[in-house]
C-alpha positions in Angstrom: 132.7 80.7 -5.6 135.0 83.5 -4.6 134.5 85.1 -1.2 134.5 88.6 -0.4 135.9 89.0 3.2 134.8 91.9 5.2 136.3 93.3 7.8 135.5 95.9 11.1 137.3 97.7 13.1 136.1 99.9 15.2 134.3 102.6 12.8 136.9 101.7 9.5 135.4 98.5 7.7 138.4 96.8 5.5 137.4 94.8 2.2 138.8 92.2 0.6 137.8 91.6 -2.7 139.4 88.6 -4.7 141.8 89.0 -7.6 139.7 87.0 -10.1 136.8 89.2 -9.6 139.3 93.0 -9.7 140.5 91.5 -12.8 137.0 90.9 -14.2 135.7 94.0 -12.8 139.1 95.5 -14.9 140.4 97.2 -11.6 143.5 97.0 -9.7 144.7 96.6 -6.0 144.2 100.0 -5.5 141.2 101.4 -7.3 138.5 102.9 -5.4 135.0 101.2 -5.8 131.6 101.7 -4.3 130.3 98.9 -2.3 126.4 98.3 -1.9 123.7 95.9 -0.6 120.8 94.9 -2.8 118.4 92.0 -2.5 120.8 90.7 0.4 123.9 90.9 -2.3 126.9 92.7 -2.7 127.5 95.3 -5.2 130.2 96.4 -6.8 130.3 99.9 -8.6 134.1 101.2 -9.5 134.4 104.8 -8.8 134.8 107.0 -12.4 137.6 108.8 -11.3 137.6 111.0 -14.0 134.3 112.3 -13.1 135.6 112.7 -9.6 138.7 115.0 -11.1 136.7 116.9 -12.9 134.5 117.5 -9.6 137.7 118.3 -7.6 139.3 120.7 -9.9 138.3 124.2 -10.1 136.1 125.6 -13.0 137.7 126.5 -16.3 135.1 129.3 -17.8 136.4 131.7 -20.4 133.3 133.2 -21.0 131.9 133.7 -17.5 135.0 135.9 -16.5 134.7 138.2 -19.5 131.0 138.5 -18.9 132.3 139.3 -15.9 133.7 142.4 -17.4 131.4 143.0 -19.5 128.7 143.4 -17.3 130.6 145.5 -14.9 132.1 147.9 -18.2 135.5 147.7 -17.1 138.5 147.5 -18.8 140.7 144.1 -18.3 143.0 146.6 -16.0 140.1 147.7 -14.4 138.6 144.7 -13.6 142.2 142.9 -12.5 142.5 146.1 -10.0 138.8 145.2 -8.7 139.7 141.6 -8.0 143.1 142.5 -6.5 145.1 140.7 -9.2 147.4 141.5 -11.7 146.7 142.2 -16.1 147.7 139.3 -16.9 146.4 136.9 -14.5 142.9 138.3 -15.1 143.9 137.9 -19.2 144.9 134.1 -18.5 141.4 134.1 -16.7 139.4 135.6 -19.7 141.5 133.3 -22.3 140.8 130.1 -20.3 144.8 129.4 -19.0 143.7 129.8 -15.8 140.8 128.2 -14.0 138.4 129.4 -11.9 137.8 128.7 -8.3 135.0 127.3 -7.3 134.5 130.7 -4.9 135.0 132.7 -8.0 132.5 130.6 -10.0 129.8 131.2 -7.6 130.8 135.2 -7.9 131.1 135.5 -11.1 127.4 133.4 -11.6 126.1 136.4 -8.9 127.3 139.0 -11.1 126.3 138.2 -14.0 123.2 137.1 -12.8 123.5 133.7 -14.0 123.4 131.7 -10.1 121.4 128.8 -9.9 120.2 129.9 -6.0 120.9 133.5 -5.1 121.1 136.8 -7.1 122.9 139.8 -6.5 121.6 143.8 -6.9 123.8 146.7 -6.9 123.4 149.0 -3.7 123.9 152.5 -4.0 126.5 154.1 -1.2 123.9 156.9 -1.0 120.0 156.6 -2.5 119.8 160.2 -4.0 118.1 159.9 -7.1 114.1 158.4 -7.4 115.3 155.6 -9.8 117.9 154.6 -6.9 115.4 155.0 -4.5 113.3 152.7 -6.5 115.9 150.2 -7.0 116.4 149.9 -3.0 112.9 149.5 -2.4 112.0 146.9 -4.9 115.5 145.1 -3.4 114.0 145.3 0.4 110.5 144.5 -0.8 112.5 141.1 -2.7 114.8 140.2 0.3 111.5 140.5 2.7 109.9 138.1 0.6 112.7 135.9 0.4 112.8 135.3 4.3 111.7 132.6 6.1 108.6 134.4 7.9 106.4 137.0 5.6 103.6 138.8 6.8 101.1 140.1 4.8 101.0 144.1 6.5 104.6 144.1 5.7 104.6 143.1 2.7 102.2 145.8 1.9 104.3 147.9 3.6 107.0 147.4 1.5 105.3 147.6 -1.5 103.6 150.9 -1.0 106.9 152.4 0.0 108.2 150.6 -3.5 105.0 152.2 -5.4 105.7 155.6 -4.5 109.0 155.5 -5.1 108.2 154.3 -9.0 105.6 156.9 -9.0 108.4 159.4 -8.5 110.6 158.2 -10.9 108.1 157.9 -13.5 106.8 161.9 -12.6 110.5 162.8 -13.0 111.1 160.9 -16.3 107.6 162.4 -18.0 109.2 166.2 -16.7 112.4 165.4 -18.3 110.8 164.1 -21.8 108.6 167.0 -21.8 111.4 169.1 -21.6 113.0 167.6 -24.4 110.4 167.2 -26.6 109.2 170.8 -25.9 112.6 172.0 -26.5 113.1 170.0 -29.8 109.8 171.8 -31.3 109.5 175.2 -32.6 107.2 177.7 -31.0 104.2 179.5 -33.1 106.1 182.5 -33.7 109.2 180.9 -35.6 106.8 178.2 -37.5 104.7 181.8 -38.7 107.5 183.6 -39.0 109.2 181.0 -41.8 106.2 180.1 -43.6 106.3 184.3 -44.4 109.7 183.8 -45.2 109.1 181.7 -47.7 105.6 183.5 -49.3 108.1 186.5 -49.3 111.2 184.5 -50.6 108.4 183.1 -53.6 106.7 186.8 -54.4 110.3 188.1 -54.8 111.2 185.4 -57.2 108.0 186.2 -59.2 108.7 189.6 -59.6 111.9 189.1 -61.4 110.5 187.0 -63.6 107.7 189.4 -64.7 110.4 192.1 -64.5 112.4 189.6 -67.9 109.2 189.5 -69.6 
């Protein structure tokens, strides 16, 4: 039976594994494996390094950085200024040449709103308009929520101040269809005035036919 000797010292543990069983296990001197107990036996697991590359590397996504762009409606010049880089890198990023960090995965995933943990919401520099007003109110009413201690009276709070401010963008955005629906159609007058028009346009044309006859 071959013997696996184990070996500590101090907190490092050194293990030596027979060649018979690396060679069965297909592994060399220097291949990292996973060593377990079950059942009072030893396990072992090699390591896929492959999978642990793939890990370690940072992110190729050519989609995610031209959604990227997309979703901000920049330009590829645009967006390279935005990010601080030059055309070309951002190009390389967009055609896959050039991978993604794992900091700029998590980014990206924020701004495209694709983020398996957080999301992201645009703040306005200065809440002037009712929809922006709404906006920041339904983003402090989230954030509250999000915490780690909500009360109830705030959370009301928060919501009425979110109500009031939809209430004002929707009272804004009726005024502003009305205006342009209003505008679009004609008044009494000009409908009365073009159906004579045409009754006068008709008893003219009648008259020159009776005038032939």
């Amino acid at each position: 039976m071959k013997q696996i000797a184990i070996k500590k010292s101090g907190n490092s543990v050194t293990v030596r594994i027979p060649s018979a069983i690396l060679k069965a296990l297909s592994l060399s001197v220097d291949d990292p494996v996973n060593i377990d107990m079950e059942d009072g036996r030893i396990v072992i697991t090699p390591v896929n390094q492959a999978d642990e590359i793939a890990v370690a590397k940072p992110i190729v996504n050519k989609s995610l950085a031209e959604a990227v762009r997309v979703h901000m409606g920049l330009t590829q010049q645009g967006v390279a200024e935005y990010f601080g880089i030059t055309l070309s890198a951002w190009a390389k990023k967009e055609q896959g040449i050039n991978r993604l960090s794992v900091a700029e995965q998590h980014y990206f995933q924020l701004l495209t709103n694709q983020h398996p943990d957080y999301v992201m919401v645009r703040r306005y520099a200065k809440s002037n308009t009712p929809l922006q007003k709404a906006s920041e109110a339904a983003t402090n009413l989230a954030v509250y929520l999000s915490g780690r201690l909500v009360l109830p009276t705030e959370t009301k709070a928060l919501l009425s101040v979110l109500n009031g401010c939809v209430r004002e963008f929707t009272e804004e955005w009726q005024t502003d269809l009305n205006s342009v629906v209003g505008a679009s159609l004609p008044d009494e007058v000009t409908v009365l005035q073009a159906k004579l028009d045409e009754v006068l346009a008709e008893n003219t044309e009648l008259k020159k036919r009776l005038t032939k006859k």
